[in-house]
DSSP file (Angstrom, degrees, kcal/mol; ACC not computed):
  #  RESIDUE AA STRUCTURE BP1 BP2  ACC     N-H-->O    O-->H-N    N-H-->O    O-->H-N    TCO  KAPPA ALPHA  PHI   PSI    X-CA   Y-CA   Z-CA
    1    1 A X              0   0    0      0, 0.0     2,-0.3     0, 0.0     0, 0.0   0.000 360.0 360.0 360.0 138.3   57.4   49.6  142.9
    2    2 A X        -     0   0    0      2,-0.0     2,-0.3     0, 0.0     0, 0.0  -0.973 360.0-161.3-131.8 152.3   55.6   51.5  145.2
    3    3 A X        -     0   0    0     -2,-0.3     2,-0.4     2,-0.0     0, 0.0  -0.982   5.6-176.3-168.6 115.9   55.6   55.5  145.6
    4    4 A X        -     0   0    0     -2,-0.3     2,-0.5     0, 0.0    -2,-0.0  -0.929   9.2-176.4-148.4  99.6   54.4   57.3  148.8
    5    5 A X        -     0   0    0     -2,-0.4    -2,-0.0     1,-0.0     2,-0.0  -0.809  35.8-114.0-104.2 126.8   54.4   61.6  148.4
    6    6 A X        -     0   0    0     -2,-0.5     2,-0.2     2,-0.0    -1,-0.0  -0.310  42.2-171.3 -31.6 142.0   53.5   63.8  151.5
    7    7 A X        -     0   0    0     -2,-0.0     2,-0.3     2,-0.0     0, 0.0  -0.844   5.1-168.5-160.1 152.2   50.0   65.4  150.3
    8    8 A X        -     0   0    0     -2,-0.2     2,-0.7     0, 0.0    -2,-0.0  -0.880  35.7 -98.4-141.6 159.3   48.3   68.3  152.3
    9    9 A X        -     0   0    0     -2,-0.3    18,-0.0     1,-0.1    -2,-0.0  -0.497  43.1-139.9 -86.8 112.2   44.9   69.5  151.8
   10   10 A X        -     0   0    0     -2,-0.7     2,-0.2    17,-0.1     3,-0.1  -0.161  24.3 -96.1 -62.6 171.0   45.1   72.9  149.6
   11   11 A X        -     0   0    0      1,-0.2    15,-0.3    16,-0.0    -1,-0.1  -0.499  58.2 -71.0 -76.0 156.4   42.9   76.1  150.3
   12   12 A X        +     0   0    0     13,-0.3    13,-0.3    -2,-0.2     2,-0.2  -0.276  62.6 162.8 -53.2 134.2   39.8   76.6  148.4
   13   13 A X  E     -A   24   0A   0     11,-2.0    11,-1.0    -3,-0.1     2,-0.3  -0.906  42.9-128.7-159.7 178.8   39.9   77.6  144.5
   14   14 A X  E     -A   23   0A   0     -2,-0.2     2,-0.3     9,-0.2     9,-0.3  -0.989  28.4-166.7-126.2  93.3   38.2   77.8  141.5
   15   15 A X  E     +A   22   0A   0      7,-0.7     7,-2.9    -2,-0.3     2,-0.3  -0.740   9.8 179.1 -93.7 141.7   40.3   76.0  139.0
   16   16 A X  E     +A   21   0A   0     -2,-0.3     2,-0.2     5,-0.2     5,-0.2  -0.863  13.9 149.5-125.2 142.0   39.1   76.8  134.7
   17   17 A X  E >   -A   20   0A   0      3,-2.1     3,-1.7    -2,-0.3     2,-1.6  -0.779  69.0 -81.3-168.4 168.1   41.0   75.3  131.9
   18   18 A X  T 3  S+     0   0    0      1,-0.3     3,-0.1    -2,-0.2    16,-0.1   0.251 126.3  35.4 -62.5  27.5   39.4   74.1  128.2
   19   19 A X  T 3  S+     0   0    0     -2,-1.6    15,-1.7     1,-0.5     2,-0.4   0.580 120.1  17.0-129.9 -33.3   38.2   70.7  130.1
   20   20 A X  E <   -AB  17  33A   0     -3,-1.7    -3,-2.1    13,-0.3    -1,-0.5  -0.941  45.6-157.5-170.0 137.2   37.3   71.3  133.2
   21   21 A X  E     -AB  16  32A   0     11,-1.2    11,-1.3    -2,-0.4     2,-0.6  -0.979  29.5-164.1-136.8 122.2   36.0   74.2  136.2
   22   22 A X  E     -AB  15  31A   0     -7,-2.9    -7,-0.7    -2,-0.3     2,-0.7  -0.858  12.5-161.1-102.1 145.2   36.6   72.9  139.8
   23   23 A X  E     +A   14   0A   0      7,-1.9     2,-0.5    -2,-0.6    -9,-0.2  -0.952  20.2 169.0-102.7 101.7   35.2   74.3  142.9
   24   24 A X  E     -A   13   0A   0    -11,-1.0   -11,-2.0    -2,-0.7     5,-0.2  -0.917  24.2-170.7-135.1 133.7   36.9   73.4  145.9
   25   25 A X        -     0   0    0      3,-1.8   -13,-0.3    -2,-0.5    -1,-0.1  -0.041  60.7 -95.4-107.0  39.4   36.7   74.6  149.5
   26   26 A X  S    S+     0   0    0    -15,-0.3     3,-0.1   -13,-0.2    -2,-0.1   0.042 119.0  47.4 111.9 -25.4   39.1   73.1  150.6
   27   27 A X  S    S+     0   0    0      1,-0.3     2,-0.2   -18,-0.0    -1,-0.2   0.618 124.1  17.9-130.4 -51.3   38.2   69.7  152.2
   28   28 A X        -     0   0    0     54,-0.0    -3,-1.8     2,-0.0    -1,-0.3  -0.978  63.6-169.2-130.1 178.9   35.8   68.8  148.8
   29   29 A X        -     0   0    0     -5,-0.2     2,-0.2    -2,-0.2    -5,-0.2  -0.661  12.4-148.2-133.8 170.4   35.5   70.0  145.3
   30   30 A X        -     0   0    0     -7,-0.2    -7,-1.9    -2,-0.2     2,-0.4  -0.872  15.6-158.8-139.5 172.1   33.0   69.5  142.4
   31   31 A X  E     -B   22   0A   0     -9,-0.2     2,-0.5    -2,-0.2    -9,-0.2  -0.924   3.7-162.9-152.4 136.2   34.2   69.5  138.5
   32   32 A X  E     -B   21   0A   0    -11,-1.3   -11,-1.2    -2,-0.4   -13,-0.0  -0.914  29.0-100.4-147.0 132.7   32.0   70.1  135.8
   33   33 A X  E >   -B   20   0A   0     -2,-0.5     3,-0.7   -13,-0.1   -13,-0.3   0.019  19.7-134.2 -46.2 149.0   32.7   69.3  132.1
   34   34 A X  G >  S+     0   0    0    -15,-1.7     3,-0.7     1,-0.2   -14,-0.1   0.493 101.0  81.6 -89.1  14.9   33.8   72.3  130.3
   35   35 A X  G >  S+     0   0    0      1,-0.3     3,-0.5   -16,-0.2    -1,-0.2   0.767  88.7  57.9-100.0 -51.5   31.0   70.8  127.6
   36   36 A X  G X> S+     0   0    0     -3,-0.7     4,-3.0     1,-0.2     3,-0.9   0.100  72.2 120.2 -78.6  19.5   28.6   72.6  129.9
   37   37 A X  G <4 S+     0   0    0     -3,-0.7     4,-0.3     1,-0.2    -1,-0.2   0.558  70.2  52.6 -62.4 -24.6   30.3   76.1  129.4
   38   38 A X  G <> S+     0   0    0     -3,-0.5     4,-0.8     2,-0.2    -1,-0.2   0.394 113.0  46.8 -88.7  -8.4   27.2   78.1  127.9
   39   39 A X  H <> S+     0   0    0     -3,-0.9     4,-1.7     2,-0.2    -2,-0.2   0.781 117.6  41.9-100.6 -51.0   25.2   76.9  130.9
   40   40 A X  H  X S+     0   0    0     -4,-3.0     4,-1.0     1,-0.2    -2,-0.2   0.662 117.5  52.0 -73.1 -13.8   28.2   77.9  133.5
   41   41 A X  H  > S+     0   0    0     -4,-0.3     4,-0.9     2,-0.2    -1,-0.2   0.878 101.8  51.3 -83.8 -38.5   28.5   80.8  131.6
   42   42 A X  H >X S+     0   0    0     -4,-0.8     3,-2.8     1,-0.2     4,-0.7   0.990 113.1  56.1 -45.3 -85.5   24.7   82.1  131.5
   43   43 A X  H 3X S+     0   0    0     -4,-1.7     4,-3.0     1,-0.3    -1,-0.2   0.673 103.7  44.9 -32.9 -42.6   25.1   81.7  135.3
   44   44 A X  H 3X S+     0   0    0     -4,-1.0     4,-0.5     2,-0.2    -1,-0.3   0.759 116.6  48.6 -59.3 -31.3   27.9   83.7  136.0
   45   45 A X  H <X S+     0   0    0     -3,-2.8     4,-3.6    -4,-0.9     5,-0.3   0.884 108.2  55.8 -52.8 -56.6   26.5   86.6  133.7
   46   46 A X  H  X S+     0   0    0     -4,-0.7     4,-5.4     1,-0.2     6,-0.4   0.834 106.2  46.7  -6.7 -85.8   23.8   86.0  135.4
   47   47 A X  H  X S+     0   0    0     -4,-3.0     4,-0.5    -5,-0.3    19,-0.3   0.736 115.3  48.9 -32.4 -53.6   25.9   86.8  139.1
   48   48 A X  H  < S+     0   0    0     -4,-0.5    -1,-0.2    -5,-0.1    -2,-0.2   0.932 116.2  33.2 -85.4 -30.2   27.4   89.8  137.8
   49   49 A X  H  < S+     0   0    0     -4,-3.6    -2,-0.2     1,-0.1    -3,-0.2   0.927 130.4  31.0 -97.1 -47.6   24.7   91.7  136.4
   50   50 A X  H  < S-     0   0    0     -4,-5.4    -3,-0.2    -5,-0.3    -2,-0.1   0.833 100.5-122.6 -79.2 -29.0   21.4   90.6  139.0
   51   51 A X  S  < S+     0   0    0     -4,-0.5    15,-1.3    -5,-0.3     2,-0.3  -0.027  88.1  42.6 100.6 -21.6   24.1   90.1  142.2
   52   52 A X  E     +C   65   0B   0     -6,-0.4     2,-0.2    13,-0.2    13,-0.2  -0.969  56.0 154.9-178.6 162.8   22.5   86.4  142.4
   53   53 A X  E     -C   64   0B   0     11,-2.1    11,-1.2    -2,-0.3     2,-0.3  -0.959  15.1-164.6-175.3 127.3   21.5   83.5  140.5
   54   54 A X        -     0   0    0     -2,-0.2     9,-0.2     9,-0.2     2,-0.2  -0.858  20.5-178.1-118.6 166.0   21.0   79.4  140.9
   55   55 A X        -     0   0    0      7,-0.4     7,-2.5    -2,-0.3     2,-0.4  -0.821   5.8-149.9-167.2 126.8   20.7   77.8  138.1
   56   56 A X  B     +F   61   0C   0      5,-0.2     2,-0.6    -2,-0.2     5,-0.2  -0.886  19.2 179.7-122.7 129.2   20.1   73.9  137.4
   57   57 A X        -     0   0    0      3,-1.0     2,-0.9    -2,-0.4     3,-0.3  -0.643  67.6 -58.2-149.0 124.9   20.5   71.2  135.4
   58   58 A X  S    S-     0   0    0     -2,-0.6    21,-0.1     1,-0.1    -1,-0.0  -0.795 123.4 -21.8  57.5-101.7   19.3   67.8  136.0
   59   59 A X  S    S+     0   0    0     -2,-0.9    20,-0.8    19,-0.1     2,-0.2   0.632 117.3 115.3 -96.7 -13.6   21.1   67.0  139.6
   60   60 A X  B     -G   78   0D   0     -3,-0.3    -3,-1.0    18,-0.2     2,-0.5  -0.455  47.0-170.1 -61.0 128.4   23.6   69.7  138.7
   61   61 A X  B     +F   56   0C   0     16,-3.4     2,-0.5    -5,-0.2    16,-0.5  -0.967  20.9 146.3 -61.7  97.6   24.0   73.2  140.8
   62   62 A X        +     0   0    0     -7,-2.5    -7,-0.4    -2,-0.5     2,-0.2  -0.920  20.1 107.0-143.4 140.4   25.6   75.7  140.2
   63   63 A X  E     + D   0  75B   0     12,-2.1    12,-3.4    -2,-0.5    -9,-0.2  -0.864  29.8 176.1-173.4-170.5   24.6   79.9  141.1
   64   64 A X  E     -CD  53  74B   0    -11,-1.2   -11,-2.1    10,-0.3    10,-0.3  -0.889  18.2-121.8 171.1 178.4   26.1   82.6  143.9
   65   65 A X  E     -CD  52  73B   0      8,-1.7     8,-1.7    -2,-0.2   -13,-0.2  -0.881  10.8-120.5-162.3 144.0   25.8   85.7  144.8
   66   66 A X  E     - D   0  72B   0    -15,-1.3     6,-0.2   -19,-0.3     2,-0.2  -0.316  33.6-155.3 -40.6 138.2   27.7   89.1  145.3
   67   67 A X    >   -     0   0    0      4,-1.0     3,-2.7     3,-0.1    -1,-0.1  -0.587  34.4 -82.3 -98.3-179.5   27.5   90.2  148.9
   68   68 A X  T 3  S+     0   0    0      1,-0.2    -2,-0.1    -2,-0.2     0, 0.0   0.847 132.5  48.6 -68.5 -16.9   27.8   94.1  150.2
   69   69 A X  T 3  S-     0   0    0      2,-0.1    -1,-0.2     1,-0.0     3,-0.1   0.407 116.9-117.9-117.2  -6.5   31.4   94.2  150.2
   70   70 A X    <   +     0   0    0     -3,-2.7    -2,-0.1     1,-0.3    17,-0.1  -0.319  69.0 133.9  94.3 -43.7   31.5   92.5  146.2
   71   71 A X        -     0   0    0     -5,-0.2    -4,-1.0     1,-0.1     2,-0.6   0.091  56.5-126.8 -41.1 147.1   33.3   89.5  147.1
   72   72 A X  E     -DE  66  87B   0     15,-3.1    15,-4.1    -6,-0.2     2,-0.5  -0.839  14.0-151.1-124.1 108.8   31.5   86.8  145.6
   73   73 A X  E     -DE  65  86B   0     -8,-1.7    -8,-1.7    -2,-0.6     2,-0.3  -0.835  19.3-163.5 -96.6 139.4   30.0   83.3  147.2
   74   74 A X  E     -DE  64  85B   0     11,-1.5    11,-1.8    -2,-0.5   -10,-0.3  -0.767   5.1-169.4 -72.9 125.7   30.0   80.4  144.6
   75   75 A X  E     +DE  63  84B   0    -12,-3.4   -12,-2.1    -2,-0.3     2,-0.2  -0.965  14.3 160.7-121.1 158.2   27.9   77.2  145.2
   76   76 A X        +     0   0    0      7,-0.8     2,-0.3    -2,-0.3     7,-0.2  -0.803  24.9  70.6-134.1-174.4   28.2   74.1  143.1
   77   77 A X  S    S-     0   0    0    -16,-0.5   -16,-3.4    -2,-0.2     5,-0.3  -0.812  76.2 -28.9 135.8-151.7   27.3   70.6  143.4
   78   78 A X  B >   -GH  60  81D   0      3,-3.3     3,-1.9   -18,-0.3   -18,-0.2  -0.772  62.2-102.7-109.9 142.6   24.0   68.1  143.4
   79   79 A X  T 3  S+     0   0    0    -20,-0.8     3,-0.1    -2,-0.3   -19,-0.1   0.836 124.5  30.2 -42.3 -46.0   20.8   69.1  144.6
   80   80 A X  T 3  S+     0   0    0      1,-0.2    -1,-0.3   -21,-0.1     2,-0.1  -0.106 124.3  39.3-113.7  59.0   21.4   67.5  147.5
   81   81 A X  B <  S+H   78   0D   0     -3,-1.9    -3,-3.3    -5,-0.1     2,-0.3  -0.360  70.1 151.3 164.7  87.2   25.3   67.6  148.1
   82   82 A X        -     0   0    0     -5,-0.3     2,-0.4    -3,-0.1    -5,-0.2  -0.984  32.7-142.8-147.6 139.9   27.3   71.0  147.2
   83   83 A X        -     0   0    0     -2,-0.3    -7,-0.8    -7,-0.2     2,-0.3  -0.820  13.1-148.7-113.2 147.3   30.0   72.7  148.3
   84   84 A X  E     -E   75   0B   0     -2,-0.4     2,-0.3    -9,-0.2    -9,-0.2  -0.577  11.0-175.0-129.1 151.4   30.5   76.7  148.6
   85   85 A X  E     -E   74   0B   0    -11,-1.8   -11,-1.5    -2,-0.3     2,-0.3  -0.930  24.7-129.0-155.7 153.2   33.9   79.3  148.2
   86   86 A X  E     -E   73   0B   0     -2,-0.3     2,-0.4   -13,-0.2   -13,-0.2  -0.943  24.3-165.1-131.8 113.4   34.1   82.9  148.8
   87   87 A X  E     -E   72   0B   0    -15,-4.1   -15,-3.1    -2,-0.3     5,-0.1  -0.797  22.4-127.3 -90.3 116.4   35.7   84.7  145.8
   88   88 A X     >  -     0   0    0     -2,-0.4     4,-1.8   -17,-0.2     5,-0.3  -0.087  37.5-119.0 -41.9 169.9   37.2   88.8  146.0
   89   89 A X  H  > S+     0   0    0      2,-0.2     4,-0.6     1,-0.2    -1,-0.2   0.611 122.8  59.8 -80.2 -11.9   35.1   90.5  142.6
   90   90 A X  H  > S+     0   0    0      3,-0.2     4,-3.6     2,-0.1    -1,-0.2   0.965 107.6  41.7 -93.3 -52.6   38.4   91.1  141.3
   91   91 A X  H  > S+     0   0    0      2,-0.2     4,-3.9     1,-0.2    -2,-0.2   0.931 120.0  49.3 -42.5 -45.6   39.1   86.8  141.4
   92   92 A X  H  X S+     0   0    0     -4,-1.8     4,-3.6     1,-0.2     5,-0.4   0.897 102.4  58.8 -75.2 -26.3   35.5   86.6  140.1
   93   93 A X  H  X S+     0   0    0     -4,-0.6     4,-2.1    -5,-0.3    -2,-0.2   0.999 106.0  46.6 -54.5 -56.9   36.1   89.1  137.4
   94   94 A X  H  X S+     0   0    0     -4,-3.6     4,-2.3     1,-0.2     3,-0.3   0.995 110.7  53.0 -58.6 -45.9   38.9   86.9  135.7
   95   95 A X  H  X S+     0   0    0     -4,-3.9     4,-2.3     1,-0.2    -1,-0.2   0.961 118.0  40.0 -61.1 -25.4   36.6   83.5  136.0
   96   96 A X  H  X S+     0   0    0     -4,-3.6     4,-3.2     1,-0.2     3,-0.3   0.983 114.1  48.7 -75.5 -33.0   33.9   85.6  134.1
   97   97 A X  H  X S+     0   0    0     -4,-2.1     4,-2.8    -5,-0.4     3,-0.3   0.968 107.4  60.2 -64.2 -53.8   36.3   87.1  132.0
   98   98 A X  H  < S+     0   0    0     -4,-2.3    -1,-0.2     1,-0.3    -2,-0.2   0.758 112.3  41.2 -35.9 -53.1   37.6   83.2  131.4
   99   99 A X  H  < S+     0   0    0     -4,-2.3     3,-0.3    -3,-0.3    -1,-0.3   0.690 105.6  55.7 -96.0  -5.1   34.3   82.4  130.1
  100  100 A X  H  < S+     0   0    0     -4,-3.2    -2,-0.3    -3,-0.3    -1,-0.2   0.895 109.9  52.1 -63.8 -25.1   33.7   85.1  128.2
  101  101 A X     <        0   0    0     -4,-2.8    -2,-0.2     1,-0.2    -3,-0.2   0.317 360.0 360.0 -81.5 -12.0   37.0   84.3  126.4
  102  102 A X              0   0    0     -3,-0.3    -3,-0.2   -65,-0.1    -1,-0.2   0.524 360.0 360.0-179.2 360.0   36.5   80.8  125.6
């Protein structure tokens, strides 16, 4: 049997559920276990309360920072290899909310 779907390349998001947070802008993404949730969570506190924040561990990336208008850039990824989104504050509000919650 073989199975052949039509696919287009989605817009950038920030996908959460209890496994998994994706980053994608659109062309590539990076995924981090959700195992690492007190680490993604520090960072994000981080983000909202100083305006910016990197934060690493081992090869991992992940920080951003608030710009004047609130809207919020994300980077994730490998020290050398990361990919970047720009989130409204209200979008960044739920993901913090997301980890405070769980």
């Amino acid at each position: 049997m073989t199975l052949n779907l039509p696919a287009e390349r989605p817009a950038g998001y920030v996908y959460a559920d209890n496994r998994a947070v994706v980053i994608c802008n659109g062309l590539r993404a990076v995924a981090f276990n959700r195992s690492q949730g007190r680490w993604l969570r520090e960072t994000i506190e981080v983000i909202a309360e100083e305006r910016r924040a990197t934060r690493m561990q081992q090869q991992h990336v992940f920080g951003g920072f608030a710009d004047q208008s609130g809207e919020v850039v994300l980077f994730a990824g490998t020290q050398d290899d990361m990919v970047s989104v720009r989130i409204s504050s209200t979008a960044f509000a739920e993901l913090r909310s997301e980890f405070e919650n769980g």
